[in-house]
FILO-570666 format. One record per atom (N, C-alpha, C): residue in three letters; atom name; z, y, x. Coordinates in steps of 0.2 Angstrom, whole numbers. Layout:
! residues N
 roza kelum    zz    yy    xx
  ala    CA     Z     Y     X
...
This chain:
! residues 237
 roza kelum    zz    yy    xx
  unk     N   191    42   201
  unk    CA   187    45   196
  unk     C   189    43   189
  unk     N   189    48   181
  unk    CA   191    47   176
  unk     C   198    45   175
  unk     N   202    47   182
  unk    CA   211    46   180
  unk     C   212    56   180
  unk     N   219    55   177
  unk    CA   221    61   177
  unk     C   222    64   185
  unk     N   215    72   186
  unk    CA   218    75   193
  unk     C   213    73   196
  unk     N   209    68   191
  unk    CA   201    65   197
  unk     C   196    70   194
  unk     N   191    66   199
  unk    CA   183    70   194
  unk     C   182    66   188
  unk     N   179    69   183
  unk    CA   179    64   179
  unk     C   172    59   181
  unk     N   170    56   175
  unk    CA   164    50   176
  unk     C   157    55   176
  unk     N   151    52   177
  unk    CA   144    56   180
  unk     C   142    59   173
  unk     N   142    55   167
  unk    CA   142    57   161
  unk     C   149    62   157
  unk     N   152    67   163
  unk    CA   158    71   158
  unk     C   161    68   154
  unk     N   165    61   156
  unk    CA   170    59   152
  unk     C   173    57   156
  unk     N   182    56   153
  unk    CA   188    52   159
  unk     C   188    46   154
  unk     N   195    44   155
  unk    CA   198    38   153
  unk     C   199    40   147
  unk     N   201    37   143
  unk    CA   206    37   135
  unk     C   211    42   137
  unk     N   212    45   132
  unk    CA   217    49   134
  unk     C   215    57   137
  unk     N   211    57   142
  unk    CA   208    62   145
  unk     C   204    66   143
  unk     N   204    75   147
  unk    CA   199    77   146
  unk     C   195    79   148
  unk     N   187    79   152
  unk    CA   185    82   156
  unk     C   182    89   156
  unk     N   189    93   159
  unk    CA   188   100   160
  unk     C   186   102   167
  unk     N   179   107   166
  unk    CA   176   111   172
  unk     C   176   102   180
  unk     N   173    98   176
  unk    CA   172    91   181
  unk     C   181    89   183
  unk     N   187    88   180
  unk    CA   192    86   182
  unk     C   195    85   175
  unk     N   197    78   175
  unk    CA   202    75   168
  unk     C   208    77   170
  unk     N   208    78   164
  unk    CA   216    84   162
  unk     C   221    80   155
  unk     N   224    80   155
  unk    CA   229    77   148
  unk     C   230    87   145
  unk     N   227    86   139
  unk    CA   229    92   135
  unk     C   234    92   130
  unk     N   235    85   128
  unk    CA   238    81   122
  unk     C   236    84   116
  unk     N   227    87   115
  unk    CA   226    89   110
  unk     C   220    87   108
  unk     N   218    84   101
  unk    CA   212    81   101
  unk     C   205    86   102
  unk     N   199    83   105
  unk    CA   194    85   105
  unk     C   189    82   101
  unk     N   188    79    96
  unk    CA   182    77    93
  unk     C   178    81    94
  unk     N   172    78    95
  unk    CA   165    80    98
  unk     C   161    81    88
  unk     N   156    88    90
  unk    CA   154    89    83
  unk     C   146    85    84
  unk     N   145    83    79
  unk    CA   137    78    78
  unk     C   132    84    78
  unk     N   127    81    81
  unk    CA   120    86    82
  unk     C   116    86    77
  unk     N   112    89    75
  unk    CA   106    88    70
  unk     C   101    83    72
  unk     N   100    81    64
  unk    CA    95    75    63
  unk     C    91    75    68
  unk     N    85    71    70
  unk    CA    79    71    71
  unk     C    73    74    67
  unk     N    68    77    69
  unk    CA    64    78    62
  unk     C    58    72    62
  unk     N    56    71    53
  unk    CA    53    66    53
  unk     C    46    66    57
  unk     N    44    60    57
  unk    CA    36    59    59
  unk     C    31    59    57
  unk     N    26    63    60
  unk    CA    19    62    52
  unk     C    17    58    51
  unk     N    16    57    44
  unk    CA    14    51    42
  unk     C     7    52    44
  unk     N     2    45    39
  unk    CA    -6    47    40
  unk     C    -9    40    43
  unk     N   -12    36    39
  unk    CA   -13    28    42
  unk     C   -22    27    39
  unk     N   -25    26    42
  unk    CA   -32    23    40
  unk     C   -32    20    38
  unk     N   -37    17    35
  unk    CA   -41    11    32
  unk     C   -39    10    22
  unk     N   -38    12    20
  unk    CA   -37    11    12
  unk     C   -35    14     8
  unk     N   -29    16     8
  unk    CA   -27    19     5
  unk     C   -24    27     6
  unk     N   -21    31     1
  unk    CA   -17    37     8
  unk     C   -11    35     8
  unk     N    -9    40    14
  unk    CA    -3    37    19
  unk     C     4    39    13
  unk     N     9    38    15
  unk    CA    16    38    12
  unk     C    19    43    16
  unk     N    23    48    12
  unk    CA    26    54    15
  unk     C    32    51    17
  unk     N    32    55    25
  unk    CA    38    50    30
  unk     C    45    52    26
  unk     N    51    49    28
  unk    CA    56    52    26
  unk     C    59    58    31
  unk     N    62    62    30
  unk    CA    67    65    32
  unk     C    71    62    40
  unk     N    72    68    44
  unk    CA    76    64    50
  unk     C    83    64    48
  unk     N    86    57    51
  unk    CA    92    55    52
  unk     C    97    62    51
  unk     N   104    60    45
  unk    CA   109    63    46
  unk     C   112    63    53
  unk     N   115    71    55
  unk    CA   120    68    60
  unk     C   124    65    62
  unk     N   127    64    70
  unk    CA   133    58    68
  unk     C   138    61    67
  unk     N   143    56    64
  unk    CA   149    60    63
  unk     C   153    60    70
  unk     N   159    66    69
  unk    CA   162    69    74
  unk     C   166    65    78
  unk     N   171    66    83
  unk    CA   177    62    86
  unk     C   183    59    81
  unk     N   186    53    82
  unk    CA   190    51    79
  unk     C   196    54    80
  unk     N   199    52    73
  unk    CA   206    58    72
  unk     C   209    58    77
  unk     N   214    65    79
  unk    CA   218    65    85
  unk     C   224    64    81
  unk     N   229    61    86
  unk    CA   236    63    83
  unk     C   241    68    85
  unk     N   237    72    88
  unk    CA   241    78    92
  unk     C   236    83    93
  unk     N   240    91    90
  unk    CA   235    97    93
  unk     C   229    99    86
  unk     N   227   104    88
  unk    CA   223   107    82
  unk     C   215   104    81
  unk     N   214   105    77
  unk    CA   207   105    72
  unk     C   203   102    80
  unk     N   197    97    82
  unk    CA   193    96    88
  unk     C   188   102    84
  unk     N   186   104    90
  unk    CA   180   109    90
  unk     C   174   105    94
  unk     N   169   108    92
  unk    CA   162   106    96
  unk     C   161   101   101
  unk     N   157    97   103
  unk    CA   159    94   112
  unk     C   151    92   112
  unk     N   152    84   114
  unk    CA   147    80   114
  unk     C   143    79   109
  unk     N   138    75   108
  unk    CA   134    73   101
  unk     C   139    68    98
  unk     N   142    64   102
  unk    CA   148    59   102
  unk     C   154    60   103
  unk     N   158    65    95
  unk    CA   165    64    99
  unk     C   169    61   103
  unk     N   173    63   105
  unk    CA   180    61   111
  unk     C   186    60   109
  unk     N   189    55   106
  unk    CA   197    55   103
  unk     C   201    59   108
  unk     N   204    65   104
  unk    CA   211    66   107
  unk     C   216    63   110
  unk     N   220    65   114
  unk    CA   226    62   117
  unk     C   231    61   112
  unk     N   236    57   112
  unk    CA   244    55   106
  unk     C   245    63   108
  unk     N   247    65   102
  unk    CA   253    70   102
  unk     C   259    71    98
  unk     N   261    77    94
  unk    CA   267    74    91
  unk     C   268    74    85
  unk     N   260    77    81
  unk    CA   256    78    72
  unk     C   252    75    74
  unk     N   249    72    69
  unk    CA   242    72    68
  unk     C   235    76    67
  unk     N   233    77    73
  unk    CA   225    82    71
  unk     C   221    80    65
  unk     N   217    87    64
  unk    CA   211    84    60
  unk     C   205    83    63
  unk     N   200    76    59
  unk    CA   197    74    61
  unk     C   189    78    65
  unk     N   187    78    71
  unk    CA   181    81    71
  unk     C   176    82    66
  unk     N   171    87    65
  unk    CA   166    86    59
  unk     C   158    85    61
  unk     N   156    80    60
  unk    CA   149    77    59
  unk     C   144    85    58
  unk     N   137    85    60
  unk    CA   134    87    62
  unk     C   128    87    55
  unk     N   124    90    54
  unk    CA   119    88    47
  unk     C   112    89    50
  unk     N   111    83    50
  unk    CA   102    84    49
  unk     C    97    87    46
  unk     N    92    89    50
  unk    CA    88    92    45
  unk     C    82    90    44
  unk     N    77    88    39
  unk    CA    74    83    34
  unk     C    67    84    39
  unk     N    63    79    41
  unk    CA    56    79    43
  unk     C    51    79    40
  unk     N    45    82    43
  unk    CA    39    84    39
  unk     C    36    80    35
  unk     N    31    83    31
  unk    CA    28    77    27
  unk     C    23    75    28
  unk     N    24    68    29
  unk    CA    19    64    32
  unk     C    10    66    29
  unk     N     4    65    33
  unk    CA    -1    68    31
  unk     C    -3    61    27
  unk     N   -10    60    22
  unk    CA   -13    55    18
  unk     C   -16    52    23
  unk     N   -17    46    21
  unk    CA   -20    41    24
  unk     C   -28    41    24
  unk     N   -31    39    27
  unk    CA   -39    39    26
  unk     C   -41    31    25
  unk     N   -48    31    21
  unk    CA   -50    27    18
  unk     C   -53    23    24
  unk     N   -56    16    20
  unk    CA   -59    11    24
  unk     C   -65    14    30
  unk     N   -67    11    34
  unk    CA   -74    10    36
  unk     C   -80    11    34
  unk     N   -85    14    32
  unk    CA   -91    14    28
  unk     C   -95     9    31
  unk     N   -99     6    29
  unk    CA  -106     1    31
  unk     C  -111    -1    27
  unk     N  -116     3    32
  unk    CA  -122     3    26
  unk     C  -126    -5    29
  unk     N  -130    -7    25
  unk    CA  -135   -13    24
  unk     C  -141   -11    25
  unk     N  -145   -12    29
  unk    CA  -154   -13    31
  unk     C  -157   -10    25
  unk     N  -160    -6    24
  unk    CA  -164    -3    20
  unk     C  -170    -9    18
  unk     N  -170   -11    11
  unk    CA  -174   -16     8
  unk     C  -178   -11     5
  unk     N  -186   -16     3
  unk    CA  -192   -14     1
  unk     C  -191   -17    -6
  unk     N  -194   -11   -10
  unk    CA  -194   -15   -18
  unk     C  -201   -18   -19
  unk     N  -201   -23   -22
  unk    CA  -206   -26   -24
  unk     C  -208   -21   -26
  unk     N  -207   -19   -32
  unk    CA  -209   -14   -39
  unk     C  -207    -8   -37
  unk     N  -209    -2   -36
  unk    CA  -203     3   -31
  unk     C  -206     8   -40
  unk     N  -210     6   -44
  unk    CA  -211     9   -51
  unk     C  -207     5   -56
  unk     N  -203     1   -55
  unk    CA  -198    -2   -58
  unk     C  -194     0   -63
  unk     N  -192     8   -62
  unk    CA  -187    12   -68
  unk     C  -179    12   -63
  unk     N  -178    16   -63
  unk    CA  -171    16   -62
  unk     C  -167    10   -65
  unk     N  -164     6   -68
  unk    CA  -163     2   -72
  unk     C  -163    -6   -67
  unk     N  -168    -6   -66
  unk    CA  -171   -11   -62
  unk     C  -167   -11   -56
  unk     N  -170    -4   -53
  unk    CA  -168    -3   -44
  unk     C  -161    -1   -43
  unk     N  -159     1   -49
  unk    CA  -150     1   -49
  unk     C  -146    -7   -49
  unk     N  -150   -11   -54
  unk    CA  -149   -16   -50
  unk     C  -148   -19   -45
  unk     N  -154   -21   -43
  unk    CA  -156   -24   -37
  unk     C  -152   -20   -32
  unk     N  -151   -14   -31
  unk    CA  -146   -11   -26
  unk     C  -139   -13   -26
  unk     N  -136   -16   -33
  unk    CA  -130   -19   -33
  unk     C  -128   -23   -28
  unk     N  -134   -29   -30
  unk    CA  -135   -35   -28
  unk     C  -139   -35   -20
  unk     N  -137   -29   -17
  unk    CA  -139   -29    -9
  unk     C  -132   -30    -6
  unk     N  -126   -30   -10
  unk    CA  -119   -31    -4
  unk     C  -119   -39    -4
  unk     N  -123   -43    -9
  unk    CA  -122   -49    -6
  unk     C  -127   -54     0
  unk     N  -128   -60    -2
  unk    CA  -134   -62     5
  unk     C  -139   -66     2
  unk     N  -137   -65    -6
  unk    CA  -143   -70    -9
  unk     C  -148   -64   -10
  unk     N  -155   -64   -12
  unk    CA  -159   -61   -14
  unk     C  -160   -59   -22
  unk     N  -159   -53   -23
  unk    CA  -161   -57   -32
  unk     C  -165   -54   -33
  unk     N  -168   -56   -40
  unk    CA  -175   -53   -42
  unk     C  -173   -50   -48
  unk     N  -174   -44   -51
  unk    CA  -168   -42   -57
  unk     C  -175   -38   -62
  unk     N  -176   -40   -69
  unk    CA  -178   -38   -73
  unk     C  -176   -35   -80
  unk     N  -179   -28   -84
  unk    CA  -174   -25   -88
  unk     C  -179   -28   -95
  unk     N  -173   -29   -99
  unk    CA  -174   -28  -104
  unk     C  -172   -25  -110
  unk     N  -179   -21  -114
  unk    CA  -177   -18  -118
  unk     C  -175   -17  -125
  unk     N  -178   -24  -128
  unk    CA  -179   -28  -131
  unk     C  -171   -28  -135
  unk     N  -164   -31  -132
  unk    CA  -159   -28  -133
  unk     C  -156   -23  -135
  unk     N  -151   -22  -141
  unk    CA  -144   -17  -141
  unk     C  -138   -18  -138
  unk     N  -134   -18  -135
  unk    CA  -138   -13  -127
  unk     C  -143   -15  -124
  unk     N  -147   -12  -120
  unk    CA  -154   -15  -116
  unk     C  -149   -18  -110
  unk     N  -152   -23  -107
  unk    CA  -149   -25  -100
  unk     C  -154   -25   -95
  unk     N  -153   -28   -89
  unk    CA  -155   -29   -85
  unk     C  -151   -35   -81
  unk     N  -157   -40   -81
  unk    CA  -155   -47   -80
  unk     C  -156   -49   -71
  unk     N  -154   -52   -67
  unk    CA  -154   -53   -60
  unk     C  -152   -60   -58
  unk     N  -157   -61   -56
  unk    CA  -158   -68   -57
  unk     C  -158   -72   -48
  unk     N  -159   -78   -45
  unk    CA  -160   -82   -39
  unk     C  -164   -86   -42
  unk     N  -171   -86   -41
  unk    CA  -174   -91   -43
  unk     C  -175   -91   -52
  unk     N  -174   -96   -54
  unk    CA  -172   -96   -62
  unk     C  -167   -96   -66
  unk     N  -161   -94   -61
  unk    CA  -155   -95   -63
  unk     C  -153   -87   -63
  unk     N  -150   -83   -68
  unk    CA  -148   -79   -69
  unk     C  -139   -77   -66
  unk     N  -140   -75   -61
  unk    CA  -132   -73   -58
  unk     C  -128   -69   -59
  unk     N  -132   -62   -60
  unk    CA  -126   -56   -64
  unk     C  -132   -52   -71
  unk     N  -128   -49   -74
  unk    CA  -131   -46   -79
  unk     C  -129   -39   -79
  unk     N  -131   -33   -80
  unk    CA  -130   -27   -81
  unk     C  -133   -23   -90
  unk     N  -126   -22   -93
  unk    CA  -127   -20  -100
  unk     C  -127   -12  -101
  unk     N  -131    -8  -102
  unk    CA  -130    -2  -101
  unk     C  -129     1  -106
  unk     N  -125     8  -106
  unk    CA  -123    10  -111
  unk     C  -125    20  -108
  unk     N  -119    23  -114
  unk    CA  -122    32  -113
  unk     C  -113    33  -112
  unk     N  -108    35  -109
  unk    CA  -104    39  -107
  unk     C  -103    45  -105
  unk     N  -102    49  -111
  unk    CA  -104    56  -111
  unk     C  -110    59  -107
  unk     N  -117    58  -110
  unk    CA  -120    61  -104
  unk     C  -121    56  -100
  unk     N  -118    52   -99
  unk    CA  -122    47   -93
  unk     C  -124    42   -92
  unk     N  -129    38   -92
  unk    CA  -131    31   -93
  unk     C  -127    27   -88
  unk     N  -122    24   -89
  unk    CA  -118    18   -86
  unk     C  -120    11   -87
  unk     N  -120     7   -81
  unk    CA  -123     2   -82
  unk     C  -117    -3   -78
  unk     N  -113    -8   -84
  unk    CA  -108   -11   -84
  unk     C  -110   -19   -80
  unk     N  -109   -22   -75
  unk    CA  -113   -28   -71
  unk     C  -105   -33   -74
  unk     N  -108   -42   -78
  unk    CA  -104   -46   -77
  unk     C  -110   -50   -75
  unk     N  -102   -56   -72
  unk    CA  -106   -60   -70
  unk     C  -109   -67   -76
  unk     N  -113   -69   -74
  unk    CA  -118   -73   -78
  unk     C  -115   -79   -82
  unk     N  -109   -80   -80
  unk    CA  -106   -86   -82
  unk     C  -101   -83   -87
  unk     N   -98   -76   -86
  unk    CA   -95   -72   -93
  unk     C  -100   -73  -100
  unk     N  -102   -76  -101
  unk    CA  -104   -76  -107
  unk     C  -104   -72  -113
  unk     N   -95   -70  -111
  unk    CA   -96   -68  -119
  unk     C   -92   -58  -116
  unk     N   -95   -57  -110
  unk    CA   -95   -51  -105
  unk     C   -87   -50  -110
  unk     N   -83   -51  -105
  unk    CA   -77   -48  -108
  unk     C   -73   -44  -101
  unk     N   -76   -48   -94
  unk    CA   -75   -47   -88
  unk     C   -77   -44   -82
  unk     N   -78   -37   -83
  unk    CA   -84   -33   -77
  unk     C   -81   -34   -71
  unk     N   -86   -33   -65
  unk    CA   -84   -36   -60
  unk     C   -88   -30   -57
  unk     N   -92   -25   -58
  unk    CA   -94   -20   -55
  unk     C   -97   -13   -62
  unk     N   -98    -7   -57
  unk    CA  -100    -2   -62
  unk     C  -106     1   -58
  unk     N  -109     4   -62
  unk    CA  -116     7   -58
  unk     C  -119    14   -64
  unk     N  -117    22   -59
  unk    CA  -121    27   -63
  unk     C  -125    29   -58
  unk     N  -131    32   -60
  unk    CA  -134    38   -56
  unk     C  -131    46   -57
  unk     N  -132    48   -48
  unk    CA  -125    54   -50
  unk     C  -132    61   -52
  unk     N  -131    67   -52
  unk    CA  -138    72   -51
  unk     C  -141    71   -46
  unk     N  -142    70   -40
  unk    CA  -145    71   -33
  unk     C  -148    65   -34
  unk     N  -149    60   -38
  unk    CA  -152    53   -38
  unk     C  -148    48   -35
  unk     N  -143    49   -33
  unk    CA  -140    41   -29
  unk     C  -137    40   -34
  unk     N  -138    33   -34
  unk    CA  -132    26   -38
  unk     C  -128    26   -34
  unk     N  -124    29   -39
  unk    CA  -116    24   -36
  unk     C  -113    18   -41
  unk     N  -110    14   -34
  unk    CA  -110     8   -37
  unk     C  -100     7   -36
  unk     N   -97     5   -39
  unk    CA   -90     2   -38
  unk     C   -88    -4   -42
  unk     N   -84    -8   -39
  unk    CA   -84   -16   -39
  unk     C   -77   -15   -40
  unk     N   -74   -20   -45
  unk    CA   -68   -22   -49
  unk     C   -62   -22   -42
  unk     N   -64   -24   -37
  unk    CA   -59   -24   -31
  unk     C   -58   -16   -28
  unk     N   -62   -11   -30
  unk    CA   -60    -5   -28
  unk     C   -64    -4   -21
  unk     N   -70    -9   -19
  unk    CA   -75    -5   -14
  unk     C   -79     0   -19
  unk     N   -81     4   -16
  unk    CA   -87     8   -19
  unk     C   -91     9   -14
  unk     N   -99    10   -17
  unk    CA  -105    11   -14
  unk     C  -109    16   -16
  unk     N  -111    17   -11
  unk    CA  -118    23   -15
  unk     C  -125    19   -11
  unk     N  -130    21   -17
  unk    CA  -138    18   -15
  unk     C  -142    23   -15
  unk     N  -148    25   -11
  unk    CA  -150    30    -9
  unk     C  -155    26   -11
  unk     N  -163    30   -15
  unk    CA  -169    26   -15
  unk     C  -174    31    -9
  unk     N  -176    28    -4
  unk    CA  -180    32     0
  unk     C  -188    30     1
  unk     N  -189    33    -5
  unk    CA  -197    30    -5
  unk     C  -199    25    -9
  unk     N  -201    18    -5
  unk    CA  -200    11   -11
  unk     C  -195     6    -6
  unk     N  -191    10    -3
  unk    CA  -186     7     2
  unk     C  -177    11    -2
  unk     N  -173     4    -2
  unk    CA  -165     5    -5
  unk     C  -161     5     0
  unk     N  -155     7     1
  unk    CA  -150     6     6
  unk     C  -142     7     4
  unk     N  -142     4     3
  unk    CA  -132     4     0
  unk     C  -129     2     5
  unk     N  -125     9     5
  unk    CA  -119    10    10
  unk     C  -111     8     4
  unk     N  -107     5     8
  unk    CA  -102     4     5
  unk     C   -94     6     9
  unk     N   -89     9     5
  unk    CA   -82    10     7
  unk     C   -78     9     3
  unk     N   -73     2     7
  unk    CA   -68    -1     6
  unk     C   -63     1     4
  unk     N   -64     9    -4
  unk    CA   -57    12    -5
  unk     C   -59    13   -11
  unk     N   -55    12   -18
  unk    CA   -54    14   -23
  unk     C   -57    22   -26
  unk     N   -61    21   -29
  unk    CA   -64    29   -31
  unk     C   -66    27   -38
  unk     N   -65    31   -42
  unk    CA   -67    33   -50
  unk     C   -75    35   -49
  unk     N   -79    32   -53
  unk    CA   -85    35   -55
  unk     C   -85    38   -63
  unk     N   -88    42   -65
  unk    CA   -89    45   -71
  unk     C   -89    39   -77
């Protein structure tokens, strides 16, 4: 099997040298370079949790064709793998490589997990917007705070406090049309360093977004708050 006059091998190949014609290696003495198939097509893209996905690349060039012969004409078409021709008494020209064709475009990725927090009762649920935008800020974490506005200030803020000690501060402002309320922490003193942002949209929900790129929305349901939050980068007005 794969001598010259045998069958060839189970995969349609002989020996060096040989060719397998119609199941029987033949000496043609003339090269066959096998011509390369087309690429593969890419794979969609498309990944959860963060950010969106990366357009996949394109499938693979094909492979290139059989090695030069040295006898006989130009190799035509064969396997995905050319076949060197047999010695002859010129040099052939080399088999030709195959071209790939490009794979689709990967889809966008999807964002974090949403998770909302137990709906909290306000002390005050007549508090002012101001207030309850606060205090809804300060539901992503586990301390409690008690947040009072003052309007006394230019800007007015609202201060949020544990106990006596004041933890974050909220300085509001007017961006185009919308009351924006800027939250630094209480130790910035000289607020040079926001670490979250908070507007009311039309529908009444705060949206909140925080310097690492979670954002939250807070729903007022009665004299009870609930902020929900997702782990993905979003622009508030």
């Amino acid at each position: 099997m794969g001598v010259e006059g045998k069958a060839c091998f189970t995969n349609a190949t002989c020996n060096q040298g040989l060719t397998c014609a119609s199941n029987v290696c033949v000496a043609f003495g003339i090269g066959t370079g096998g011509a390369g198939t087309g690429g593969a097509a890419g794979k969609t893209g498309g990944a959860p949790a963060g950010g969106g996905g990366n357009q996949m690349q394109g499938g693979s060039s094909g492979t290139t064709g059989g090695a030069q012969a040295t006898g006989g004409a130009q190799a035509t078409g064969g396997m995905a793998t050319g076949t060197g021709g047999a010695p002859g008494n010129s040099g052939g020209n080399p088999g030709m490589g195959g071209t790939g064709t490009g794979g689709a475009t990967g889809a966008g990725g999807g964002g974090g997990t949403t998770s909302c927090f137990a709906p909290m009762t306000l002390d005050s649920p007549n508090a002012g917007d101001k207030v309850t935008a606060a205090v809804c800020f300060g539901q992503k974490y586990t301390d409690s705070f008690t947040c009072a506005w003052d309007g006394s200030q230019v800007p007015d803020v609202t201060l949020c406090s544990i106990g006596v000690n004041v933890a974050y501060v909220v300085v509001w402002g007017d961006v185009n049309g919308v009351t924006l309320g800027t939250v630094y922490d209480s130790q910035d003193v000289n607020l040079t360093t926001p670490f979250g942002y908070i507007v009311k949209d039309t529908s009444g929900v705060f949206q909140v977004q925080w310097a690492n790129g979670d954002y939250g929305e807070c729903q007022v349901l009665g004299n009870q708050i609930q902020l929900c939050v997702t782990p993905v980068a979003t622009t508030i007005p």
